[in-house]
C-alpha positions as CSV (number, residue, x, y, z in Angstrom):
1,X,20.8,-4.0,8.1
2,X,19.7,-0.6,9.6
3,X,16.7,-2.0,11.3
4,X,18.5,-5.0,12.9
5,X,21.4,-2.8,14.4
6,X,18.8,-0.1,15.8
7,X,17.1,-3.4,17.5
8,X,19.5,-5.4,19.0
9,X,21.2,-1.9,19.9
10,X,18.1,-1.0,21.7
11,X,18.0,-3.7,24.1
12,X,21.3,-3.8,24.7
13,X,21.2,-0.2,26.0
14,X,17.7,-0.6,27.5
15,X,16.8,-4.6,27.8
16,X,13.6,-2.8,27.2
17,X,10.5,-5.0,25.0
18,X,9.0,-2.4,24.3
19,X,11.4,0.2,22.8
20,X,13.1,-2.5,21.1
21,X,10.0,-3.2,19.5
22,X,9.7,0.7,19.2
23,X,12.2,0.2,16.5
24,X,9.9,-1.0,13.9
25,X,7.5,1.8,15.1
26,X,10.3,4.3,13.6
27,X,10.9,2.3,10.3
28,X,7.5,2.1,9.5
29,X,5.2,4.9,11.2
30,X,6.7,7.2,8.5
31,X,4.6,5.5,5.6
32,X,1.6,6.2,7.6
33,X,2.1,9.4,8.0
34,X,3.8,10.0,4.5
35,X,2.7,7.3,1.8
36,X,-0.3,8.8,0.5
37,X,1.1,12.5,0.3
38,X,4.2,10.9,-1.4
39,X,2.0,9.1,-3.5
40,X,0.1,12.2,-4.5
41,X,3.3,13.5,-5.6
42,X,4.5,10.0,-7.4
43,X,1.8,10.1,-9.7
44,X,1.7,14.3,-10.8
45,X,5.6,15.9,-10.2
46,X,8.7,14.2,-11.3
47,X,9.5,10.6,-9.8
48,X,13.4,10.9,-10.6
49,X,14.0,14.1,-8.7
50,X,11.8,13.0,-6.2
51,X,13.4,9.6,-5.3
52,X,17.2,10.9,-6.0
53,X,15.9,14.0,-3.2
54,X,14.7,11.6,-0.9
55,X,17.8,9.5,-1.1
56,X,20.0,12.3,-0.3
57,X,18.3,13.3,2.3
58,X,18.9,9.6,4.1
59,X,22.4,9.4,3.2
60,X,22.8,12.5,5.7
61,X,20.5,11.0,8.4
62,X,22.7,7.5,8.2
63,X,26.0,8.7,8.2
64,X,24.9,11.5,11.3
65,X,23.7,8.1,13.1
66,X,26.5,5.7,12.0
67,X,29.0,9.4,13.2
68,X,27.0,9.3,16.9
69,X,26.8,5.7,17.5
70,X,31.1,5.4,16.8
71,X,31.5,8.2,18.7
72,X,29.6,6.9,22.0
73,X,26.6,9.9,21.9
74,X,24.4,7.8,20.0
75,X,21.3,6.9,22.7
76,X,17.5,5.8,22.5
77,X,16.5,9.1,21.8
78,X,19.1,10.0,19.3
79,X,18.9,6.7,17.5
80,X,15.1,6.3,17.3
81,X,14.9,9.8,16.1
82,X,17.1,9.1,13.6
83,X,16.1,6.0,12.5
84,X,12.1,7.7,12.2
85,X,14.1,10.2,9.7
86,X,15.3,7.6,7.5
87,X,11.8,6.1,7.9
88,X,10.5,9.4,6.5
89,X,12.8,9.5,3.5
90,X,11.5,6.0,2.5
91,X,8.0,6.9,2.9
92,X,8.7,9.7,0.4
93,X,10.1,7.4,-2.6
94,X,8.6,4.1,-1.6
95,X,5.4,5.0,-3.6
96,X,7.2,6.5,-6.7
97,X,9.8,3.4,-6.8
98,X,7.2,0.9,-6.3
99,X,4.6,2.2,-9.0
100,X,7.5,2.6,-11.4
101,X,8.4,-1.0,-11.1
102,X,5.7,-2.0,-13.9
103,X,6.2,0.8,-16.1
104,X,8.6,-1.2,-18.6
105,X,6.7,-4.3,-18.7
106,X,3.2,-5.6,-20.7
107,X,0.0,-5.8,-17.8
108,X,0.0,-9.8,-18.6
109,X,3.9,-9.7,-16.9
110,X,3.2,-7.5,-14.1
111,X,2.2,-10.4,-10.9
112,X,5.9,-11.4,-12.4
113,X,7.9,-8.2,-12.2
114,X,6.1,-7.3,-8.7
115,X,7.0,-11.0,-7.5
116,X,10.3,-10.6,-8.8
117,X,10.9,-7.3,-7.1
118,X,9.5,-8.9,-3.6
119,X,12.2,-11.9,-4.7
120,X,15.3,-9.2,-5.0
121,X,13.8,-7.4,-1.3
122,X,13.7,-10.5,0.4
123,X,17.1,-11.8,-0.8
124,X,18.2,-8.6,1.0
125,X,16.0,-9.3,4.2
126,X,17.8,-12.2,4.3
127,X,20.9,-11.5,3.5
128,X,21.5,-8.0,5.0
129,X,20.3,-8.7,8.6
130,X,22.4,-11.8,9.1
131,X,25.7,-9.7,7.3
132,X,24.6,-7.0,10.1
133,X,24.5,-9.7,12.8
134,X,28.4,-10.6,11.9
135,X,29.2,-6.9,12.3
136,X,27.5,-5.9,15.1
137,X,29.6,-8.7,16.8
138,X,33.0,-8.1,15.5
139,X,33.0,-4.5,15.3
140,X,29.1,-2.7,16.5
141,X,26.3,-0.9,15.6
142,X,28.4,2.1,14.6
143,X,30.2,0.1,11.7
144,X,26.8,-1.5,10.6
145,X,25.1,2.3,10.1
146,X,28.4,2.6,8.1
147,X,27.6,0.6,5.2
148,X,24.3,1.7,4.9
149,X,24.9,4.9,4.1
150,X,27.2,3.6,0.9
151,X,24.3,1.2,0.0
152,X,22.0,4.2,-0.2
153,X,24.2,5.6,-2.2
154,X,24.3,2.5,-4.3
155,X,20.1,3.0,-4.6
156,X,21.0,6.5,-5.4
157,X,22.9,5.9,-8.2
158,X,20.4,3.1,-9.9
159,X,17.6,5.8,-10.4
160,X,20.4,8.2,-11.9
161,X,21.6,5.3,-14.2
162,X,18.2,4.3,-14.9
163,X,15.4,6.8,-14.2
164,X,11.6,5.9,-13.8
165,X,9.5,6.4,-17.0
166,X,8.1,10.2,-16.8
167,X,4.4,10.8,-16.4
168,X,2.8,11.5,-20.4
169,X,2.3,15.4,-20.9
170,X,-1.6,16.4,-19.7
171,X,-3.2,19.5,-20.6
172,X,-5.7,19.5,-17.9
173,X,-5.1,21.3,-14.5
174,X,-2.3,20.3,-12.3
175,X,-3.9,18.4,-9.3
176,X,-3.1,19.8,-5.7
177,X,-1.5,18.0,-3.3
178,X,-4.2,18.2,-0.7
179,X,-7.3,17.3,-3.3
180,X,-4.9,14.9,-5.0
181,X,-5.1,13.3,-1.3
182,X,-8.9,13.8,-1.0
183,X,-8.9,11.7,-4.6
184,X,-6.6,8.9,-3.9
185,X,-8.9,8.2,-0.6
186,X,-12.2,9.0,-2.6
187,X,-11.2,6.0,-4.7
188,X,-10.2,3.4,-2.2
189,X,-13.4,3.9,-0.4
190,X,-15.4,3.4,-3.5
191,X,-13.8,0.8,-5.2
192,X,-14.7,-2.7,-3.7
193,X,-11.4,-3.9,-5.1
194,X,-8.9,-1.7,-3.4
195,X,-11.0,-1.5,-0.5
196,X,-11.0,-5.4,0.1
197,X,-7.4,-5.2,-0.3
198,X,-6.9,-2.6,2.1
199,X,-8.8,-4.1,4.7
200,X,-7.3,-7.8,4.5
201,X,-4.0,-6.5,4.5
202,X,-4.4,-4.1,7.6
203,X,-5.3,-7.4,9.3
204,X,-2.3,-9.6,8.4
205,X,-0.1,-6.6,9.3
206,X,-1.5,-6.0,12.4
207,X,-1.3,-9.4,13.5
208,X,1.9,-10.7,11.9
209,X,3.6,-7.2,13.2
210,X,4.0,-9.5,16.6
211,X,6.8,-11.7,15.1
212,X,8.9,-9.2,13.6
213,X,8.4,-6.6,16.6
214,X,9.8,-9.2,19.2
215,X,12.3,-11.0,17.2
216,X,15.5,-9.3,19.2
217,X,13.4,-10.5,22.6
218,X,12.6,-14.1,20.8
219,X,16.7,-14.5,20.2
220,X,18.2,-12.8,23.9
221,X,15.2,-14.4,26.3
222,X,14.0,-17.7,24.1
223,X,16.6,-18.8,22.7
224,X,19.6,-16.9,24.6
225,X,21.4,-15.9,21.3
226,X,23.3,-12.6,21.0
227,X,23.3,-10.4,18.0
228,X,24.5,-13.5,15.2
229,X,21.1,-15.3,16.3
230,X,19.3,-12.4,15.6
231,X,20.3,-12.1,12.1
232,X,20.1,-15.6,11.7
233,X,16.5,-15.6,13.0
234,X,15.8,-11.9,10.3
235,X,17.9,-14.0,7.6
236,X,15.7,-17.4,7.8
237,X,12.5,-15.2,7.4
238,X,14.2,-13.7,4.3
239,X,15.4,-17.1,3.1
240,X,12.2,-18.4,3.1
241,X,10.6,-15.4,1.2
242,X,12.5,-15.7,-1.6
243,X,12.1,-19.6,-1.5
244,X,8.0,-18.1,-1.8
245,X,8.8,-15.6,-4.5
246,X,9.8,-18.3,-6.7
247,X,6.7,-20.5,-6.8
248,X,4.5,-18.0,-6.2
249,X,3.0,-17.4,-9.5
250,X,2.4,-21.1,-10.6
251,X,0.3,-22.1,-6.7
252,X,-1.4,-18.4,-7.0
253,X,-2.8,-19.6,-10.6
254,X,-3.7,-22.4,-9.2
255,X,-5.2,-21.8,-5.8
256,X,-6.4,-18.2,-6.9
257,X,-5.9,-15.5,-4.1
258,X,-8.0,-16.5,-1.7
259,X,-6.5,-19.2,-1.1
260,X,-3.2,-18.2,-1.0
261,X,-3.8,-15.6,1.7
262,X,-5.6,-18.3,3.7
263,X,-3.2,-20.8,3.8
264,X,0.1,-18.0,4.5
265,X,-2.5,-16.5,7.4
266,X,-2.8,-20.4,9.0
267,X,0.9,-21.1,8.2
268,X,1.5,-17.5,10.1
269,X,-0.2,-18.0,12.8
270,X,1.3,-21.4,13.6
271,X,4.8,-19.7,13.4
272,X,4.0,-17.3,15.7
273,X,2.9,-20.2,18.6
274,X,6.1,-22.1,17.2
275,X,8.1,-18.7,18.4
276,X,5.7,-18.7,21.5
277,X,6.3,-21.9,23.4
278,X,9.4,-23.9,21.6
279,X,13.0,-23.0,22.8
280,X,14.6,-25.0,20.4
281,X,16.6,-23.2,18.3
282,X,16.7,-25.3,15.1
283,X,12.6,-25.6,15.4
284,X,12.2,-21.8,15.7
285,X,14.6,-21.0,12.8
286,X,12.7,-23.7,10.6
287,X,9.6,-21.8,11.4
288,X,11.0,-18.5,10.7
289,X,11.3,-19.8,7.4
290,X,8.3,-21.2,7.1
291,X,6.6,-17.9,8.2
292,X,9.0,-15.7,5.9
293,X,7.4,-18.1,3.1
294,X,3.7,-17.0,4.5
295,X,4.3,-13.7,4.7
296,X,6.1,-13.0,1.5
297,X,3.2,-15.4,-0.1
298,X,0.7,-13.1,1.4
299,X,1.8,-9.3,0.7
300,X,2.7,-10.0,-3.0
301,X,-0.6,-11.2,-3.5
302,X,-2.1,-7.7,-2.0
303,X,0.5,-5.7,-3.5
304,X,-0.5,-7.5,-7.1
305,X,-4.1,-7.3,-7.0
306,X,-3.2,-3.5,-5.8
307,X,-1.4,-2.3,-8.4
308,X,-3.2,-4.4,-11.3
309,X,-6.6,-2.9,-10.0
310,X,-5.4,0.5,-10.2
311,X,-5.8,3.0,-13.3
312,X,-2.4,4.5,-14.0
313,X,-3.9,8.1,-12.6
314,X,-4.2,6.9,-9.4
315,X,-1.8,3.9,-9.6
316,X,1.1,5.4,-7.0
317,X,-1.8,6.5,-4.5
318,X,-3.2,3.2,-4.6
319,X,0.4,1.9,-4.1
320,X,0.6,4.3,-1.1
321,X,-2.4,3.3,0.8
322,X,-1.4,0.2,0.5
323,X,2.2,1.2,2.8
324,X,-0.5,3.1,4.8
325,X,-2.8,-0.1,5.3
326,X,0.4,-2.6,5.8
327,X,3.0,-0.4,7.6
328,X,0.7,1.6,9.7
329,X,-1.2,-1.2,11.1
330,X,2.8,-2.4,11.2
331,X,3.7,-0.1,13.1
332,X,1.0,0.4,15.5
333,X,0.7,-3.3,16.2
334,X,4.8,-3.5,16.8
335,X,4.0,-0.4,19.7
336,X,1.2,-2.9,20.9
337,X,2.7,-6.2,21.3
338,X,5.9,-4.8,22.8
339,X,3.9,-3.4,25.4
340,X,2.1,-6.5,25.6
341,X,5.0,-8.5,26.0
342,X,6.2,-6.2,28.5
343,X,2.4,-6.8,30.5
344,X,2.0,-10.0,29.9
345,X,5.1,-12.0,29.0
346,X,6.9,-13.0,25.4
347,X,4.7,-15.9,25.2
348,X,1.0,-14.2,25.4
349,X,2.1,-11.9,23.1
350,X,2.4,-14.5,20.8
351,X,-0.1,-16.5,21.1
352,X,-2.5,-13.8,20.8
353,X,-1.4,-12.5,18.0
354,X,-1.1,-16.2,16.6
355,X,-4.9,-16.4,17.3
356,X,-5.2,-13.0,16.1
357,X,-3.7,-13.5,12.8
358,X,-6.5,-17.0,12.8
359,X,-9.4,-14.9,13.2
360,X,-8.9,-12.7,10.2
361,X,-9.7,-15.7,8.3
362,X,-13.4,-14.7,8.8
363,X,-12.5,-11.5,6.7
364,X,-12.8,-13.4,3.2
365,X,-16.7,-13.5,3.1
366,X,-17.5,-9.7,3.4
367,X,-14.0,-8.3,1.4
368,X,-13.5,-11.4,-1.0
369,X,-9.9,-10.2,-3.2
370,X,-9.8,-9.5,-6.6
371,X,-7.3,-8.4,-9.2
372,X,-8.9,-5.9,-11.9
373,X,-9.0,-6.8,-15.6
374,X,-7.6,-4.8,-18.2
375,X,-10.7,-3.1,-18.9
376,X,-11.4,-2.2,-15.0
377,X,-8.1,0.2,-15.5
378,X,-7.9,1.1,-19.2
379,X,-9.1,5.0,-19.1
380,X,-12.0,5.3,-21.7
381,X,-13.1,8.4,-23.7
382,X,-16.1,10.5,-22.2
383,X,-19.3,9.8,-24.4
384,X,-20.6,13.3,-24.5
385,X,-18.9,17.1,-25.1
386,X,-19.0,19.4,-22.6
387,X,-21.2,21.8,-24.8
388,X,-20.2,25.2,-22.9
389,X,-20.6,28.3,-23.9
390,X,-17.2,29.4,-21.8
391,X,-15.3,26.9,-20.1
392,X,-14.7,28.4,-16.6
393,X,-11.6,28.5,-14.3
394,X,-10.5,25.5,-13.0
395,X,-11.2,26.8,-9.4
396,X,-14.9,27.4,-10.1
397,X,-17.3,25.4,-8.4
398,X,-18.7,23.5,-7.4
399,X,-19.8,22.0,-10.3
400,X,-23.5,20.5,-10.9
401,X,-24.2,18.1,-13.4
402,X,-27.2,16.8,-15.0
403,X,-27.7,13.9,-17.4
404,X,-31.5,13.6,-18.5
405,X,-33.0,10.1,-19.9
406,X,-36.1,9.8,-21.5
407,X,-36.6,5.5,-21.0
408,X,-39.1,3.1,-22.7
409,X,-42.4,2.8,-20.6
410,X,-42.5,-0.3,-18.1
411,X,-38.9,-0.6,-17.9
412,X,-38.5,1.9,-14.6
413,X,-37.0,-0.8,-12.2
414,X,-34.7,-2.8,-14.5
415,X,-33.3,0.6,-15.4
416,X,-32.6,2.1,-12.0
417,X,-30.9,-1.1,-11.2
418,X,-28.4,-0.5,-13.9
419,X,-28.1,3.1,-13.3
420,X,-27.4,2.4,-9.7
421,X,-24.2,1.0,-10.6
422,X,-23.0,4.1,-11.9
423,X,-22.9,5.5,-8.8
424,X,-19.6,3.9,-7.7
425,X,-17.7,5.1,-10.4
426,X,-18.9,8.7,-10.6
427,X,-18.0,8.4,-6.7
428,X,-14.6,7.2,-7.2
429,X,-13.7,9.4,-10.0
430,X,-14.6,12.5,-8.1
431,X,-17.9,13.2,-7.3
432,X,-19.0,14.1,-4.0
433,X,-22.9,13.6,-4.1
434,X,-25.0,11.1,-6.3
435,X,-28.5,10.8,-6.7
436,X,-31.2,10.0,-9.4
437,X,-34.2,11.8,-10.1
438,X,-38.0,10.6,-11.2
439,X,-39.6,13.4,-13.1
440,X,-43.2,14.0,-11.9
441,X,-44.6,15.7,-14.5
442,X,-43.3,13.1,-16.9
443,X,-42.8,9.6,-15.6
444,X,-40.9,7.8,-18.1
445,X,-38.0,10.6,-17.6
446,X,-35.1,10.8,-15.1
447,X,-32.2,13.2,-14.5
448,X,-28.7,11.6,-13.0
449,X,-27.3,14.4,-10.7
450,X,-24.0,14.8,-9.5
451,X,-21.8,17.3,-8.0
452,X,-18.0,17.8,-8.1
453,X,-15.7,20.1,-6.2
454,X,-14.4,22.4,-8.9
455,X,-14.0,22.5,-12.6
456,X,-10.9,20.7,-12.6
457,X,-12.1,18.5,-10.8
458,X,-14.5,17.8,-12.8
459,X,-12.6,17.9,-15.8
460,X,-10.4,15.1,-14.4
461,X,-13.2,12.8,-13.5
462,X,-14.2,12.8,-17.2
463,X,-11.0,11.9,-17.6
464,X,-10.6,9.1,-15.2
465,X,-13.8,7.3,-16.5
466,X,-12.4,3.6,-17.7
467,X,-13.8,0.8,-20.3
468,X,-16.0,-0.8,-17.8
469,X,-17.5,2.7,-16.6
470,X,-18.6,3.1,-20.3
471,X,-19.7,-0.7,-20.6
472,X,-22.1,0.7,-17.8
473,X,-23.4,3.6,-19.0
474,X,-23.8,2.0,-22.3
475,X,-26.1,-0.6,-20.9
476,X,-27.8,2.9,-19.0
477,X,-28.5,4.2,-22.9
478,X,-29.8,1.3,-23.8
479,X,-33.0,1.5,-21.8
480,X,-33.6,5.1,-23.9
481,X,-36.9,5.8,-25.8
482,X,-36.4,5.4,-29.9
483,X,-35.4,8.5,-30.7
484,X,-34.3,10.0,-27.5
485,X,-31.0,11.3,-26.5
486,X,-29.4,11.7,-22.9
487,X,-28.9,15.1,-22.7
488,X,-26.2,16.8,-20.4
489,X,-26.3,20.0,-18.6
490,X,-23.8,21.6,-16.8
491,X,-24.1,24.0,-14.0
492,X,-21.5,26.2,-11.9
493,X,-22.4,27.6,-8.4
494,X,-22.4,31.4,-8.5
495,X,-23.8,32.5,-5.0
């Protein structure tokens, strides 16, 4: 409701494209500048407190912009600025609420409970904009930014009632929230899974942002609507995600995702040229449903395979790079194509995006989605003690370590293929350099080196290490001499 009164406000006091369009830009900008910090925080402090703060903090920056706009100060400035704080309040919790979604469901439930949260969003996408349309009409923006303040309070209340599932007690170090940030991206970059899903869903958002951006100048200049035909135009791509959200599960098992995301990025792109060049309004409302269908079809399928490829240590920072990958490139791409529009006219900036959105079909081949089996997230325990005389203070480091393997004769090449796929996970888990060694006094020997940031560091990455890491190194072991151990040595920089 907030976001559709801040648009159609916008042009009415600017009948500008582009700061119109700049709307979105406030909404979602925040979560690129905020998700992953917030996420840092989601998965090591509180998530209660830090949701129920965040709420608080945007029932003040509502009712100051629902106080400005009745009282006639409220202009661009004030209301972008304010809209860009309430951004920032739900880049803080967005990350905590979404990862806490799963907590009180079994894994095999989860594409479920994530559809049926997208389900419950989308029934408000739908309803609330159209609701706001009404309002705007009858009474103005000032009324709509009204009730959004009691609905926060509403959200603000739910957490209260029913509070996210606390974080299990840990007794190794706290992580900070700058190398809690260094880990989160550490992990994305390493990890094909997340990183395919980052990359295809940067795409969509930065194509699809198009549609939504110009919707307010699709209803005044396309179809000559006021404020109700707006709303009706947000409400139809609403409707149609939550027709999505019900079938989703049954056509993703049976199209797999690949698939899916095809078909919703075709079916996208067609809406856009729909929105481009017909001024029928029954047509373009059809399409908006059709394209709230593709676009619901498509995020929950990223946002599932996110979450589900995610270990639970890293589960809210992989939840938040995911806002960063979709609401950044949304929010950029908005900026863009309301300046394009402005260059170039409503209809270019359509169908480029339209063709846009086509061409990140080709994206399938090189970043092919995945969702992560239960052993791909399930942490493991470390196969070897740490062996120390004196542990030393978490800050120390960095942190050398040496794992020496004494292998059958012959069997050199088969083995340093398999022990090449440890370096992903020793990557991802913390590590910031990875090599292996051939011993040249002794052939048949080789030493795995790695070095981590600090001892805490390194303490968590043994930690972090899941099933499969452990299927790997066991197949690593297997190539030992009879009668050899691998044997681990630890070393702590001192100059």
């Amino acid at each position: 409701m907030q976001t559709m009164a801040a648009a159609w406000l916008m042009v009415e006091l600017t009948g500008s494209s582009f700061l119109a369009a700049l709307v979105q830009t406030a909404v979602f900008l925040p979560m690129f500048l905020l998700a992953l910090p917030a996420g840092v925080l989601a998965d090591t402090t509180d998530r209660r407190r830090l949701i129920s703060g965040a709420l608080i903090a945007q029932v003040g920056a509502c009712a100051l912009l629902a106080a400005l706009v009745l009282a006639g100060w409220g202009g661009p400035a004030s209301v972008l600025f304010l809209v860009f704080v309430c951004g920032c309040c739900t880049a803080v919790l967005t990350p905590a609420w979404n990862s806490s979604v799963i907590d009180p469901v079994p894994r095999d439930e989860w594409p479920q409970a994530i559809t049926a949260i997208g389900i419950a969003y989308n029934a408000a996408r739908a309803i609330g904009p159209t609701l706001a349309g009404l309002l705007f009409a009858r009474l103005g923006a000032g009324w709509v930014f009204v009730v959004t303040v009691f609905t926060t309070l509403v959200m603000w209340e739910s957490i209260r009632r029913w509070p996210p599932r606390a974080h299990p007690p840990s007794s190794l170090p706290a992580e900070r929230l700058w190398g809690g940030t260094l880990s989160g991206l550490r992990f994305a970059w390493h990890s094909r899974m997340i990183l395919a899903q980052l990359v295809r869903v940067m795409a969509f958002s930065a194509a699809g942002s198009a549609l939504w951006a110009l919707l307010p100048v699709i209803a005044q200049r396309q179809l000559g609507t006021g404020a109700e035909g707006f709303g009706l135009l947000m409400g139809c791509l609403g409707t149609g995600a939550v027709a999505s959200g019900l079938v989703i599960g049954r056509v993703r098992a049976r199209f797999g995702l690949d698939g899916i995301v095809a078909v919703s990025c075709a079916a996208f792109a067609a809406v856009m040229l729909v929105a481009a060049w017909v001024r029928v309004p029954l047509l373009v409302y059809a399409a908006m449903a059709v394209g709230g269908a593709a676009w619901m079809a498509t995020m929950s399928t990223f946002n599932t395979a996110t979450q589900a490829s995610a270990p639970p240590w890293v589960r809210s920072r992989a939840v938040a790079l995911h806002i960063v990958s979709a609401l950044g490139a949304f929010a950029i791409g908005s900026a863009f194509w309301g300046a394009v529009s402005d260059i170039a006219g409503l209809t270019a900036a359509l169908s480029a995006a339209g063709v846009l959105m086509a061409a990140g079909l080709l994206l399938a081949r090189p970043f092919p989605l995945r969702v992560g089996e239960a052993h791909d997230v399930t942490q493991g325990t470390p196969w070897d003690e740490l062996f120390v005389e004196a542990e030393p203070s978490p800050e120390a480091g960095p942190v050398a370590v040496e794992v020496g393997y004494r292998i059958r004769p012959g069997e050199d090449k088969a083995f340093l293929d398999t022990i090449a796929r440890m370096k992903a996970p020793r990557r991802r888990d913390g590590a910031t350099f990875w090599r292996i060694y051939k011993d040249l006094g002794e052939p048949s020997r080789y030493v795995e080196r790695f070095i981590v940031a600090s001892w805490a560091d390194y303490l968590h990455q043994r930690a972090r290490a899941t099933l499969a890491d452990g299927a790997i190194e066991a197949e690593v072991r297997a190539f030992l001499a009879p009668g050899e151990a691998a044997r681990m040595s630890h070393y702590i920089a001192e100059r």
